[in-house]
N, CA, C and O atoms as a DFTB+ gen file, in Angstrom:
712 C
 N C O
     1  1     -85.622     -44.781     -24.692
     2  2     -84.216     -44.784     -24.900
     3  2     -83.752     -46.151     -25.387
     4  3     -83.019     -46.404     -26.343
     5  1     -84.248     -46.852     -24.655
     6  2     -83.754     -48.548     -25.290
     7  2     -83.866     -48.954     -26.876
     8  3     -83.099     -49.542     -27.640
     9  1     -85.694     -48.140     -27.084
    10  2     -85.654     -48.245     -28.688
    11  2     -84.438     -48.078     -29.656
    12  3     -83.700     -48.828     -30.296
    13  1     -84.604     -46.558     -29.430
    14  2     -83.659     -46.067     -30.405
    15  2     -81.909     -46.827     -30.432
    16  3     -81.393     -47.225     -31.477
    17  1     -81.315     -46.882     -29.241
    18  2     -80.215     -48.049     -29.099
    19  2     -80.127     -49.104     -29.963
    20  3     -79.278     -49.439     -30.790
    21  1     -81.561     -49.732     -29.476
    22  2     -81.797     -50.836     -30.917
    23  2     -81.667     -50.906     -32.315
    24  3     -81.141     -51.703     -33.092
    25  1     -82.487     -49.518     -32.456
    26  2     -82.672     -49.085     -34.144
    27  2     -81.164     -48.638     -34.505
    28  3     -80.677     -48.873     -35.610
    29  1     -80.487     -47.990     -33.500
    30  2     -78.665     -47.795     -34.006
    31  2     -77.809     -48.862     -33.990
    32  3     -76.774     -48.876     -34.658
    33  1     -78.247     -49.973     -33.105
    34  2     -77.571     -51.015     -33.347
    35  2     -77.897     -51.700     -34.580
    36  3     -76.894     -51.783     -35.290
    37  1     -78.770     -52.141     -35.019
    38  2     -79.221     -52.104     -36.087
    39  2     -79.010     -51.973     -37.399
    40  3     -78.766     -52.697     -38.365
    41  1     -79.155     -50.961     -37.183
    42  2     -78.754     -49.924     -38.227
    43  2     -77.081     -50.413     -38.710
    44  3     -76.796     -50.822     -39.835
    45  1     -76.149     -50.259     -37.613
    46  2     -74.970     -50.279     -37.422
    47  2     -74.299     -51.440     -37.509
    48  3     -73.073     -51.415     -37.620
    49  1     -75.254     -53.072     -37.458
    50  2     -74.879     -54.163     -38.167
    51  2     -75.447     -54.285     -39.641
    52  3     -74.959     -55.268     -40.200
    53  1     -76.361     -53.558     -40.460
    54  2     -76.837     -54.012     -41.622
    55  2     -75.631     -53.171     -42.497
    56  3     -75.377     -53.541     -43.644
    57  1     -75.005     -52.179     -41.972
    58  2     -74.303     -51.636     -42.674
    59  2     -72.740     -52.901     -43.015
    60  3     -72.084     -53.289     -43.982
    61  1     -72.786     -53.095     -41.668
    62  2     -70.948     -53.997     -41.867
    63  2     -71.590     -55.137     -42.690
    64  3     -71.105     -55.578     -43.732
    65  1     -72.784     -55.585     -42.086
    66  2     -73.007     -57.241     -42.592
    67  2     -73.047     -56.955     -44.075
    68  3     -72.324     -57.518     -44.897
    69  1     -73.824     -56.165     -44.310
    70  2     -74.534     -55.962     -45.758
    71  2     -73.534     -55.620     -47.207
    72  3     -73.762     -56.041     -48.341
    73  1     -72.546     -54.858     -46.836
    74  2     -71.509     -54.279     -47.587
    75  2     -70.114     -54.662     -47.391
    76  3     -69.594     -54.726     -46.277
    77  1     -69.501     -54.923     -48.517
    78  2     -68.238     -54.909     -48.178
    79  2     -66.947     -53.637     -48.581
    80  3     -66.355     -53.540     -49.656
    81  1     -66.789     -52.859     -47.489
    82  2     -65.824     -51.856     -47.965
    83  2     -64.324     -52.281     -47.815
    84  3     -63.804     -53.150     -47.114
    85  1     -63.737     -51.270     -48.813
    86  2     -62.233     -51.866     -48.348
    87  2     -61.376     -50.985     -47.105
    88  3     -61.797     -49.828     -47.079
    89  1     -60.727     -51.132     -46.491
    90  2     -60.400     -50.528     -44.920
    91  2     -58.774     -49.638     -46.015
    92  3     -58.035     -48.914     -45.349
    93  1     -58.606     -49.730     -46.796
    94  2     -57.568     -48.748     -47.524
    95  2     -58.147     -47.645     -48.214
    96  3     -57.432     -46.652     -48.350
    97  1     -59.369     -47.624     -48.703
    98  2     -59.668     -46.643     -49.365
    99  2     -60.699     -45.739     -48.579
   100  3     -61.796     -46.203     -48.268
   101  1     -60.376     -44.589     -48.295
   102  2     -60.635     -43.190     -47.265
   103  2     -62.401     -43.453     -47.962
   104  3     -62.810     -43.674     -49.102
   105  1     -63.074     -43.295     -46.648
   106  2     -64.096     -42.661     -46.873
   107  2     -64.660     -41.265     -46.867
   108  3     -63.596     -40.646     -46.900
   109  1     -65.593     -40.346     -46.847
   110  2     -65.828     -39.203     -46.672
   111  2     -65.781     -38.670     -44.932
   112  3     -65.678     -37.483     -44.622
   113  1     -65.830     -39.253     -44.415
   114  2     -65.829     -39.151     -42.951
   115  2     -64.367     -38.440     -42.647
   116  3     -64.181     -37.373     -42.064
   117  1     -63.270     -39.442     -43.277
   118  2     -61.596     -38.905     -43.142
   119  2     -61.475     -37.620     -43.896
   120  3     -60.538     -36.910     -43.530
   121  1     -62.208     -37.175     -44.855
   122  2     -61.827     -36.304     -45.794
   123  2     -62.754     -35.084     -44.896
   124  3     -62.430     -33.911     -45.075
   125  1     -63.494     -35.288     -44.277
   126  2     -64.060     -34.221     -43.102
   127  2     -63.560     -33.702     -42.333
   128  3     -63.465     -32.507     -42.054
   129  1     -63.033     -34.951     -41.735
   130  2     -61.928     -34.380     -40.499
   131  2     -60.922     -33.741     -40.836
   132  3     -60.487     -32.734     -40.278
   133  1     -60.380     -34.416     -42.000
   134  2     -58.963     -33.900     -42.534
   135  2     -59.466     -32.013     -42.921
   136  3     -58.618     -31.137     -43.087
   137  1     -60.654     -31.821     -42.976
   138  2     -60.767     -30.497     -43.726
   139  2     -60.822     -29.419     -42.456
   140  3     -60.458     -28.266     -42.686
   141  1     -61.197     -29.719     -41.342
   142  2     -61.607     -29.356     -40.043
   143  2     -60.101     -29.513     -39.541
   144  3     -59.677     -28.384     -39.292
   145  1     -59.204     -30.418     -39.315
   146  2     -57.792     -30.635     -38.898
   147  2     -56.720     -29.141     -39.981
   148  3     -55.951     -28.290     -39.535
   149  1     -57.055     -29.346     -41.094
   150  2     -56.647     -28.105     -41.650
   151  2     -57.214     -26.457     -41.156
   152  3     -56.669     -25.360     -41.037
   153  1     -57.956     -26.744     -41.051
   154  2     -58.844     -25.223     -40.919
   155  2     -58.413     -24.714     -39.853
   156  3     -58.156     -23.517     -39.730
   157  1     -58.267     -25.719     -38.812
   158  2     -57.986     -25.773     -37.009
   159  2     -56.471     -25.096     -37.394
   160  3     -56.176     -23.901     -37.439
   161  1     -55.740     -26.114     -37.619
   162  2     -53.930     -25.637     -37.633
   163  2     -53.511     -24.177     -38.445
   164  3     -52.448     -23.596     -38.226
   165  1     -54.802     -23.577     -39.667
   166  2     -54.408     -22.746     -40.420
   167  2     -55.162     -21.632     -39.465
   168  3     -54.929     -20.463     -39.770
   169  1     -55.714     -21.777     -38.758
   170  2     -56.307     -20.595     -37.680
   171  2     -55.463     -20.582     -36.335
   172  3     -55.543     -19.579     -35.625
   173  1     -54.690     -21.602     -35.962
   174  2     -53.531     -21.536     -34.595
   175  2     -52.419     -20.794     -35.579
   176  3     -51.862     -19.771     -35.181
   177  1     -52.123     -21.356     -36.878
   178  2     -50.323     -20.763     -37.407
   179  2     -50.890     -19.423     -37.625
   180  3     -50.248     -18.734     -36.832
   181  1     -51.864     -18.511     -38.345
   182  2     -52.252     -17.587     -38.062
   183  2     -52.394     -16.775     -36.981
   184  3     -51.879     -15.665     -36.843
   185  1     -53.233     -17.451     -36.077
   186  2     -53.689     -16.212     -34.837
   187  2     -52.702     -16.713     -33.485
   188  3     -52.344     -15.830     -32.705
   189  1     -52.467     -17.502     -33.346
   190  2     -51.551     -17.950     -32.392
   191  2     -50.039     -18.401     -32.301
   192  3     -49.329     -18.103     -31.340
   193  1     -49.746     -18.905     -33.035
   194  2     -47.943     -19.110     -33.344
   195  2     -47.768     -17.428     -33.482
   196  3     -47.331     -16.914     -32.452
   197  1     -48.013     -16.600     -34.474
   198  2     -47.144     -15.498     -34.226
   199  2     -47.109     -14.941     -33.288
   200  3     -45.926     -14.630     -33.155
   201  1     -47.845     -14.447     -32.199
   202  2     -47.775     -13.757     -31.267
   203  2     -46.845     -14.465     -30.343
   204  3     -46.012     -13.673     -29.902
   205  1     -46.722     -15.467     -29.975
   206  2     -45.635     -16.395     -29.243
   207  2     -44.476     -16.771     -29.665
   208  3     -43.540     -17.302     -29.067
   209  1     -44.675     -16.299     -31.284
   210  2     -42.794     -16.015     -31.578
   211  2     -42.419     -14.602     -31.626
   212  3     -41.237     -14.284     -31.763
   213  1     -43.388     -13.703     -31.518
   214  2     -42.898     -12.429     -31.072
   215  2     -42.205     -12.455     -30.040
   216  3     -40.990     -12.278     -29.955
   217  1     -43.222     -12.757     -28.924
   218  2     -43.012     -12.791     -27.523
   219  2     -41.422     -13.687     -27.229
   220  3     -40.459     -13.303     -26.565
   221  1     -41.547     -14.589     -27.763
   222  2     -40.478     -15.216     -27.368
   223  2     -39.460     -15.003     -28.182
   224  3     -38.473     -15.637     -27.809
   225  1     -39.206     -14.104     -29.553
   226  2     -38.095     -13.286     -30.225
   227  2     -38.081     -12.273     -28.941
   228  3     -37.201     -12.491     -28.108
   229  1     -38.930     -11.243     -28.721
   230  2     -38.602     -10.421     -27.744
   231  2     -37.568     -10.736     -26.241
   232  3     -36.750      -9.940     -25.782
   233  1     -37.902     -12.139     -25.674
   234  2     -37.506     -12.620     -24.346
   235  2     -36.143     -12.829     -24.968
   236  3     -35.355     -12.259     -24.213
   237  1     -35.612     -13.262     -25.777
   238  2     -34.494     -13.951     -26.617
   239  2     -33.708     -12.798     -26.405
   240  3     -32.858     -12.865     -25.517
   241  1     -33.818     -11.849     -26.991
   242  2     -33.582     -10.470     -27.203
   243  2     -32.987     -10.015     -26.137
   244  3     -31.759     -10.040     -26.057
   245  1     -33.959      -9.409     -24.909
   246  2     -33.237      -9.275     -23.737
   247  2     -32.703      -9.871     -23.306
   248  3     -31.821      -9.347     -22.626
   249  1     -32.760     -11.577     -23.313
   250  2     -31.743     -12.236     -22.381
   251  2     -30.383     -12.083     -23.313
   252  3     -29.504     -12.835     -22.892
   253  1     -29.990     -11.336     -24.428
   254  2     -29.057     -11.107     -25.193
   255  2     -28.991     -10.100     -24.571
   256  3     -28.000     -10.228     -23.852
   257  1     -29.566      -8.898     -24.352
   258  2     -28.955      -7.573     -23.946
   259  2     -28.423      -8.239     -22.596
   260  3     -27.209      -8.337     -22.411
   261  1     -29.255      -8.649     -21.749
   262  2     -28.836      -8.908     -20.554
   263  2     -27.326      -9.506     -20.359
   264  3     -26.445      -9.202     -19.555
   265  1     -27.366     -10.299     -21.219
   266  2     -25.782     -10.964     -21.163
   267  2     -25.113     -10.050     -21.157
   268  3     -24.284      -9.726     -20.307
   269  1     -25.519      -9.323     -22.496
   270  2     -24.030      -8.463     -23.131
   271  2     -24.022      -7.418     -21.515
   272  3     -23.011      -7.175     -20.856
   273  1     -25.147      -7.048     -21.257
   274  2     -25.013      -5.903     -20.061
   275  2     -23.790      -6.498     -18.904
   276  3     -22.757      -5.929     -18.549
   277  1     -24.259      -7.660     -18.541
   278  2     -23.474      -9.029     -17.711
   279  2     -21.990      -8.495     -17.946
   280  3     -21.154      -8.190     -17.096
   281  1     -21.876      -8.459     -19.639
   282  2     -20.368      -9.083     -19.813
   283  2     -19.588      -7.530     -20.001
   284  3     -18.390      -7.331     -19.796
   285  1     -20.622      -6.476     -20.455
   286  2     -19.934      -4.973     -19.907
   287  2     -19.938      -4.707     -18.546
   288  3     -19.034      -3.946     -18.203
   289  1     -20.585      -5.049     -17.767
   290  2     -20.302      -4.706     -16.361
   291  2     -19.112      -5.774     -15.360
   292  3     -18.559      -5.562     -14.280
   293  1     -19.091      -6.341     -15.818
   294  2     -17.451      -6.951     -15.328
   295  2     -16.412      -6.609     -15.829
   296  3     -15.358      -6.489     -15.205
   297  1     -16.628      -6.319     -17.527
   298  2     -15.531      -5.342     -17.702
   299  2     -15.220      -4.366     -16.875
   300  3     -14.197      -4.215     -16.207
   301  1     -16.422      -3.531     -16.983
   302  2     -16.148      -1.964     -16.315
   303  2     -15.881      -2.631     -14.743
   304  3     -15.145      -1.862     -14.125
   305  1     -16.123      -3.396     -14.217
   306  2     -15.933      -3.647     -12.728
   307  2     -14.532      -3.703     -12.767
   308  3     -13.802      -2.868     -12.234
   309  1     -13.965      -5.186     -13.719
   310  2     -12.781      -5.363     -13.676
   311  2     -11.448      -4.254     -13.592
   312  3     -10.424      -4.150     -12.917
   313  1     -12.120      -3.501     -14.704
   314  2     -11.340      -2.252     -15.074
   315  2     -11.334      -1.057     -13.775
   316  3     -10.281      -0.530     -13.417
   317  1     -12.959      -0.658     -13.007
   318  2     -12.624      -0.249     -11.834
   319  2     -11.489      -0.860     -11.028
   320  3     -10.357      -0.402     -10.875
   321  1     -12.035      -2.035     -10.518
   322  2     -10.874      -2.942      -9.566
   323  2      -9.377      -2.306      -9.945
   324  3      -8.749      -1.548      -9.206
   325  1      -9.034      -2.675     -10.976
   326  2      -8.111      -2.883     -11.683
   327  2      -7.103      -0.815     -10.921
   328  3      -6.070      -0.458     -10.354
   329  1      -7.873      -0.443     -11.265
   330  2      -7.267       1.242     -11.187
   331  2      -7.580       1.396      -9.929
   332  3      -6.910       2.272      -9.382
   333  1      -8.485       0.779      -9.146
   334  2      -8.640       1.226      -7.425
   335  2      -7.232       0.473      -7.283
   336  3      -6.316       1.270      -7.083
   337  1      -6.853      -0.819      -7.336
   338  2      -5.888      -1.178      -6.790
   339  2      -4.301      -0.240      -7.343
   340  3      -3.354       0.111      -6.640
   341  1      -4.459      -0.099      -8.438
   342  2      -3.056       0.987      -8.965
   343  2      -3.315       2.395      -7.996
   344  3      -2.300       2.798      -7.427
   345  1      -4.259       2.976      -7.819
   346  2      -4.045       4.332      -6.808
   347  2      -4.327       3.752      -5.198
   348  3      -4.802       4.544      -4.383
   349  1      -4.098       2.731      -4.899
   350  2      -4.086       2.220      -3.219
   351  2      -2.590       2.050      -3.370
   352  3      -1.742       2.471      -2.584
   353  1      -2.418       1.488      -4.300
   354  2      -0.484       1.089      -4.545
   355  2       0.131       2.198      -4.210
   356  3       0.823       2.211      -3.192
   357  1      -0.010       3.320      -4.998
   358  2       0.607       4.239      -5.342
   359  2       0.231       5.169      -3.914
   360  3       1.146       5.785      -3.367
   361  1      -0.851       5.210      -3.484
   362  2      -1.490       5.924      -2.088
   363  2      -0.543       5.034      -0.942
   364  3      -0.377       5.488       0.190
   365  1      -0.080       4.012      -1.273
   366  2       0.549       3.317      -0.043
   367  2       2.246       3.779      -0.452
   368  3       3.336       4.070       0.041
   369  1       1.886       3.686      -1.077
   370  2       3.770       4.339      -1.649
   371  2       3.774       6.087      -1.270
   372  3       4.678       6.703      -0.706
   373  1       2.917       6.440      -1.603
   374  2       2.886       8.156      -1.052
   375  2       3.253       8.036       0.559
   376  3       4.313       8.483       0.997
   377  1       2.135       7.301       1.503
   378  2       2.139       7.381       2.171
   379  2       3.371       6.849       3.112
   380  3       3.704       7.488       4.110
   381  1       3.879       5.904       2.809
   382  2       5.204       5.251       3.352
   383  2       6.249       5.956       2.851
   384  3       7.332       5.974       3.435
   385  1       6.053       6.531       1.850
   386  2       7.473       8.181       1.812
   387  2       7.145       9.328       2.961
   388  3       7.787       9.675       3.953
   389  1       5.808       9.796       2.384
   390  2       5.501      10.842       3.843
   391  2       5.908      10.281       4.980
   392  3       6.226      11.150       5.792
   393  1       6.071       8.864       5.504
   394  2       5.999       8.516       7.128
   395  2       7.499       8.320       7.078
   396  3       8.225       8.868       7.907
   397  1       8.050       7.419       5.959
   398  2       9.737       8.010       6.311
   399  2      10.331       9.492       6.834
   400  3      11.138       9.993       7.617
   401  1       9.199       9.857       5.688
   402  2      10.629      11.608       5.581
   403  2       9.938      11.992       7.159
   404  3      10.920      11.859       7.889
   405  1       8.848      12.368       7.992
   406  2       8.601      12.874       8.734
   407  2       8.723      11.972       9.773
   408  3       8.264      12.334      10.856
   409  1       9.280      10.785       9.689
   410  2      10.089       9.970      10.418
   411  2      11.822      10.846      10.957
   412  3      12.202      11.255      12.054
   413  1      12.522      10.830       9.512
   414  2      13.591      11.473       9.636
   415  2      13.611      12.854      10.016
   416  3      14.548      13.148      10.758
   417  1      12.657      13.980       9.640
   418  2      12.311      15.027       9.697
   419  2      12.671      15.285      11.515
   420  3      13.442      16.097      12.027
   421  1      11.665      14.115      12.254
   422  2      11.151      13.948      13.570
   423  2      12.798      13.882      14.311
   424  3      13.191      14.690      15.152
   425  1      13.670      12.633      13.725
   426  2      15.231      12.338      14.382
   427  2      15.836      13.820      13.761
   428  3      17.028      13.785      14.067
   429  1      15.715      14.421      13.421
   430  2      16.734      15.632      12.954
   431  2      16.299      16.683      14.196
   432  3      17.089      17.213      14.977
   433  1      15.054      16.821      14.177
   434  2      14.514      17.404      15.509
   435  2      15.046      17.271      16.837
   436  3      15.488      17.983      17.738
   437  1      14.741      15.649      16.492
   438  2      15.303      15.181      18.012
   439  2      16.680      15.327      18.431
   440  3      17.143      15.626      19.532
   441  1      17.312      15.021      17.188
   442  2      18.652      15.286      17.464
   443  2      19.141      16.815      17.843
   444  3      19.922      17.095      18.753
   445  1      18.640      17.544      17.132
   446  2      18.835      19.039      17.384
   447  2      18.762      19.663      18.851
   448  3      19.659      20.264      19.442
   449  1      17.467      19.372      19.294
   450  2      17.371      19.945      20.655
   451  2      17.971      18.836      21.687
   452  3      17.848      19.219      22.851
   453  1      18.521      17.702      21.573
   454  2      19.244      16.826      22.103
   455  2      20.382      17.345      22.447
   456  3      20.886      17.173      23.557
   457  1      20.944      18.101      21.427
   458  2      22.084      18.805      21.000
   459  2      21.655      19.764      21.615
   460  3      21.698      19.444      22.803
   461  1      21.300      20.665      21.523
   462  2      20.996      21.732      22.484
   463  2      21.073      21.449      24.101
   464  3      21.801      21.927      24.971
   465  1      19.825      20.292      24.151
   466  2      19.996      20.014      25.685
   467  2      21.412      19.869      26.300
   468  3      21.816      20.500      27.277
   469  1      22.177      18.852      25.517
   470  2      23.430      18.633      26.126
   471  2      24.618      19.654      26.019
   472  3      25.709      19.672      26.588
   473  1      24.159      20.330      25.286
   474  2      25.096      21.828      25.668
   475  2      24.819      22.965      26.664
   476  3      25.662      23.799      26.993
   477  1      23.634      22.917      27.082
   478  2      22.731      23.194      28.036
   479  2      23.014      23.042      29.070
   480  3      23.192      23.824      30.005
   481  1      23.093      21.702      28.945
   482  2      23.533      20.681      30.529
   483  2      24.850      21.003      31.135
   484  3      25.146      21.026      32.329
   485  1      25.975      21.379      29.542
   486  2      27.280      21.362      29.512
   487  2      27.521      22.654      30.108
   488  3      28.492      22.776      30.855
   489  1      26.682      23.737      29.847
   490  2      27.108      25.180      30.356
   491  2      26.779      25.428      31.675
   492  3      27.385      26.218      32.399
   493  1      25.508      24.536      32.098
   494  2      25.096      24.598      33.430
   495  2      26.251      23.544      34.478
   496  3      26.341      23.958      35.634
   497  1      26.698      22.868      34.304
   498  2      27.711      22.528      34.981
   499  2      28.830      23.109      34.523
   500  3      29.428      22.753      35.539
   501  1      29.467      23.547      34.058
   502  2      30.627      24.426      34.018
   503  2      29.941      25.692      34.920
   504  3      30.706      25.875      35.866
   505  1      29.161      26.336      34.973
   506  2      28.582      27.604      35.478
   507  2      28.357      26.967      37.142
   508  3      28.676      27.625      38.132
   509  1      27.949      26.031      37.188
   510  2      27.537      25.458      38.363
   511  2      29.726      24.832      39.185
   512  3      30.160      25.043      40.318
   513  1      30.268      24.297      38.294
   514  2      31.873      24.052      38.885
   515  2      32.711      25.387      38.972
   516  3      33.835      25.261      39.459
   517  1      32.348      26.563      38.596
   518  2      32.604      27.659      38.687
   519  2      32.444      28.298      39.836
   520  3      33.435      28.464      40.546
   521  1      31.559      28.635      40.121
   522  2      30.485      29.196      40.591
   523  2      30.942      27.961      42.121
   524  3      31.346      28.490      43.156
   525  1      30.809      26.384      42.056
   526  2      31.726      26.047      43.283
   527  2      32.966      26.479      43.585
   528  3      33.436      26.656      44.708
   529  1      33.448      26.633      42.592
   530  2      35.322      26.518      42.489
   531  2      34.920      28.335      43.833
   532  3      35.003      28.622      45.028
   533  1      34.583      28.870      42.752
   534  2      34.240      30.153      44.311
   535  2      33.749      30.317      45.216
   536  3      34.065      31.268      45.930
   537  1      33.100      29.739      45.440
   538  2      32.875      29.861      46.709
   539  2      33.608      28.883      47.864
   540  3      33.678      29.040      49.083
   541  1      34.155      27.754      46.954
   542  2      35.143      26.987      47.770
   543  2      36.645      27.587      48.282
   544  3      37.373      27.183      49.188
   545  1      36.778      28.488      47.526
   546  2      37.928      29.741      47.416
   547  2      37.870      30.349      48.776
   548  3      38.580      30.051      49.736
   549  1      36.708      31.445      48.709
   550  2      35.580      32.004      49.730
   551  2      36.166      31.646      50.984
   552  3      36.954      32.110      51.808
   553  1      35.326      30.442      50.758
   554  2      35.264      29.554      51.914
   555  2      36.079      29.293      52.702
   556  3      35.927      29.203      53.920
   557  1      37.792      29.024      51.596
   558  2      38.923      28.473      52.123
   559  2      39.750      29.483      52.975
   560  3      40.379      29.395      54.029
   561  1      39.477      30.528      52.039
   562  2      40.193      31.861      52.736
   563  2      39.468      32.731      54.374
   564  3      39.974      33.339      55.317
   565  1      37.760      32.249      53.882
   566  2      37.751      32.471      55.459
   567  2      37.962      32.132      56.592
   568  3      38.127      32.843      57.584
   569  1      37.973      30.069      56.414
   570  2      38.660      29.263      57.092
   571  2      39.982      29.740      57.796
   572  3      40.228      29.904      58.991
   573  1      40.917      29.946      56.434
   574  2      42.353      30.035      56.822
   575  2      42.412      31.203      57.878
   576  3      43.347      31.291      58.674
   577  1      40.986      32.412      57.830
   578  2      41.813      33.617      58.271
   579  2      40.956      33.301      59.600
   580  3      41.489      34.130      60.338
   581  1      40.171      32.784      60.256
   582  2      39.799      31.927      61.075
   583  2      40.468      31.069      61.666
   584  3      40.337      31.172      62.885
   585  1      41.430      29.898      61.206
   586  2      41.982      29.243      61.586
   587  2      42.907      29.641      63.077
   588  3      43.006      29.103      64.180
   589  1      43.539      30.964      62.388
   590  2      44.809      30.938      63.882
   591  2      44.158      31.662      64.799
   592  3      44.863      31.906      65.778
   593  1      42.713      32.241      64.859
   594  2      41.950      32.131      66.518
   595  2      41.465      31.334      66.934
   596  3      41.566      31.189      68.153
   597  1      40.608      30.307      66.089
   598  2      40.631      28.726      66.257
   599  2      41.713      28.240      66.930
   600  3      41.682      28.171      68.159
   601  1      42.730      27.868      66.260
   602  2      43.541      27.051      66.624
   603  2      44.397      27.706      68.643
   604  3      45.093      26.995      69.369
   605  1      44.087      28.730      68.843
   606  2      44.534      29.701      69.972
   607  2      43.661      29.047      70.657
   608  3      44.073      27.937      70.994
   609  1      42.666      29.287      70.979
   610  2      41.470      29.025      71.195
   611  2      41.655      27.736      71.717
   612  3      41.467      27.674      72.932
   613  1      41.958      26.720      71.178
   614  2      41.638      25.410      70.841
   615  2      42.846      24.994      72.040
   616  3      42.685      24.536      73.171
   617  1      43.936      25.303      71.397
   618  2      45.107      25.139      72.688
   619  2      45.204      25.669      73.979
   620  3      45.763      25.113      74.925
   621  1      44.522      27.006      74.002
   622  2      44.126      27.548      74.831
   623  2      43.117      26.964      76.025
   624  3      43.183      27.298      77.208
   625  1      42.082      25.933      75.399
   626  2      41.211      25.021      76.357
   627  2      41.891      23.521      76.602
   628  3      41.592      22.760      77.523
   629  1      42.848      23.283      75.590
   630  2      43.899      21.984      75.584
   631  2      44.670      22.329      77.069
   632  3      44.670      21.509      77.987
   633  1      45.292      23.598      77.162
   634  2      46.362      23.571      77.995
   635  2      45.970      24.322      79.147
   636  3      46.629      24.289      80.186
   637  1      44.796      25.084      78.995
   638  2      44.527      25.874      80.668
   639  2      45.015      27.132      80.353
   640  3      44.157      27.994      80.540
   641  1      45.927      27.501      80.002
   642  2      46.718      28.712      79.541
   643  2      46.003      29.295      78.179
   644  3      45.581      28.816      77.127
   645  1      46.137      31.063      79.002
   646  2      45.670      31.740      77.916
   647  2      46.696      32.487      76.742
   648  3      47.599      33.269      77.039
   649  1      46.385      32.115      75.515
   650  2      47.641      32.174      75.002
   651  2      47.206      33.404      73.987
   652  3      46.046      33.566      73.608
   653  1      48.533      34.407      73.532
   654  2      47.809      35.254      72.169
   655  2      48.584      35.257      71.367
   656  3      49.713      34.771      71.437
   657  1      48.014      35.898      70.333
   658  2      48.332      35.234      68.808
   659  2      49.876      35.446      68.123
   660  3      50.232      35.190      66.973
   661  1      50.497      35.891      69.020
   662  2      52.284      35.677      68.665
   663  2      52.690      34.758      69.741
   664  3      53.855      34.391      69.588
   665  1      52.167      34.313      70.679
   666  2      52.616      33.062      71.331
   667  2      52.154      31.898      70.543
   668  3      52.821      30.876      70.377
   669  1      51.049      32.101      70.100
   670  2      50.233      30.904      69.010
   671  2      51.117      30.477      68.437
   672  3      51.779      29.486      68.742
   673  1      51.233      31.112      67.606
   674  2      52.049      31.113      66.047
   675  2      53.108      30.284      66.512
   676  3      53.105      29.095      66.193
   677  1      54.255      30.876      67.412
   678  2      55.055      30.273      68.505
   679  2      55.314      28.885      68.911
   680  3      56.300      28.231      68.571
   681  1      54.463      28.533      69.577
   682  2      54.316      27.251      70.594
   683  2      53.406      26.683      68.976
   684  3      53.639      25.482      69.112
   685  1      52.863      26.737      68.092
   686  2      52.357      26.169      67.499
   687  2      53.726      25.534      66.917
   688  3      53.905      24.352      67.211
   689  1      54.576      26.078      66.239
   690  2      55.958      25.356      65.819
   691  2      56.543      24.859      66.463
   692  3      57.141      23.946      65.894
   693  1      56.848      24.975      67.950
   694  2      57.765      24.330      68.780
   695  2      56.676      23.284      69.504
   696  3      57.065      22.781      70.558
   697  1      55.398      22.931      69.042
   698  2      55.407      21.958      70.322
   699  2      55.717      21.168      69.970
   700  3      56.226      21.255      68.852
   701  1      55.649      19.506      70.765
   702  2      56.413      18.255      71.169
   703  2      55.091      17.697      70.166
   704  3      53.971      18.176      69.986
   705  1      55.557      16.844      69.781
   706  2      54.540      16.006      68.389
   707  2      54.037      16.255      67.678
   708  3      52.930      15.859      67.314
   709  1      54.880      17.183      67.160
   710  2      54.118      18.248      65.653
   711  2      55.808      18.083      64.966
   712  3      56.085      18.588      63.878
């Protein structure tokens, strides 16, 4: 191994020492590479750039549908929103008429059999002051026709003396502090 090192080193100073090239003008070595650097880039823009601008025209693409999908579905959301809140309006307005009227519906009721009751009430006490007024009548007249054996009776244990009912009547007008 050392040999050959030698013989390339060698080799590799008789060339610089020996010759003088100029460092501007290309040798065949650059014109190699350069042919291999072409060949390389005309086989990637061929077999490889297109498929990755497909791919990435394609991704482009959907993230375009996607938007636009984005920017129709907030429409249509908006536009839902938009009409849920006009029939909640209008459902709250239905509903706060229905609860008035069967509000009022409810006081017309109430008032009615209110009205009833208190005429009710009104006939049962008239029927009930009636209905006293007679029997207080009744009452008075049996009292009264009661009264003048009562009252006989009564003077009769006052005074010791048995008295009857044309002496009653009698001594009832003439006595002393009447």
């Amino acid at each position: 191994m050392g040999e050959h090192s030698v013989t390339l080193l060698a080799a590799g100073q008789e060339g610089s020492a020996g010759g003088t090239q100029n460092f501007l003008v290309p040798n065949g070595t650059f014109f190699f590479v350069l042919a291999i650097f072409l060949i390389v880039l005309a086989v990637i823009g061929t077999f490889v750039v297109p498929p990755i601008q497909k791919v990435l025209g394609e991704r482009e693409k959907m993230v375009a549908k996607t938007t636009e999908d984005n920017r129709k579905a907030n429409e249509f959301e908006a536009a839902a929103d938009s009409d849920y809140r006009k029939e909640m309006a209008s459902a709250r307005a239905g509903a706060s008429a229905i609860r008035d009227e069967a509000r009022s519906e409810g006081r017309k009721i109430l008032d009615e059999h209110k009205g009833r009751a208190s005429e009710e009430a009104a006939a049962m006490l008239q029927q009930a002051a009636n209905e006293l007024t007679l029997q207080g009548d009744s009452v008075a007249a049996d009292l009264r026709s009661s009264v003048d054996s009562l009252s006989a009776t009564l003077a009769s244990r006052v005074l010791g003396v048995s008295l009857t009912n044309g002496v009653t009547s009698e001594s009832a007008t003439t006595a002393p502090g009447r």
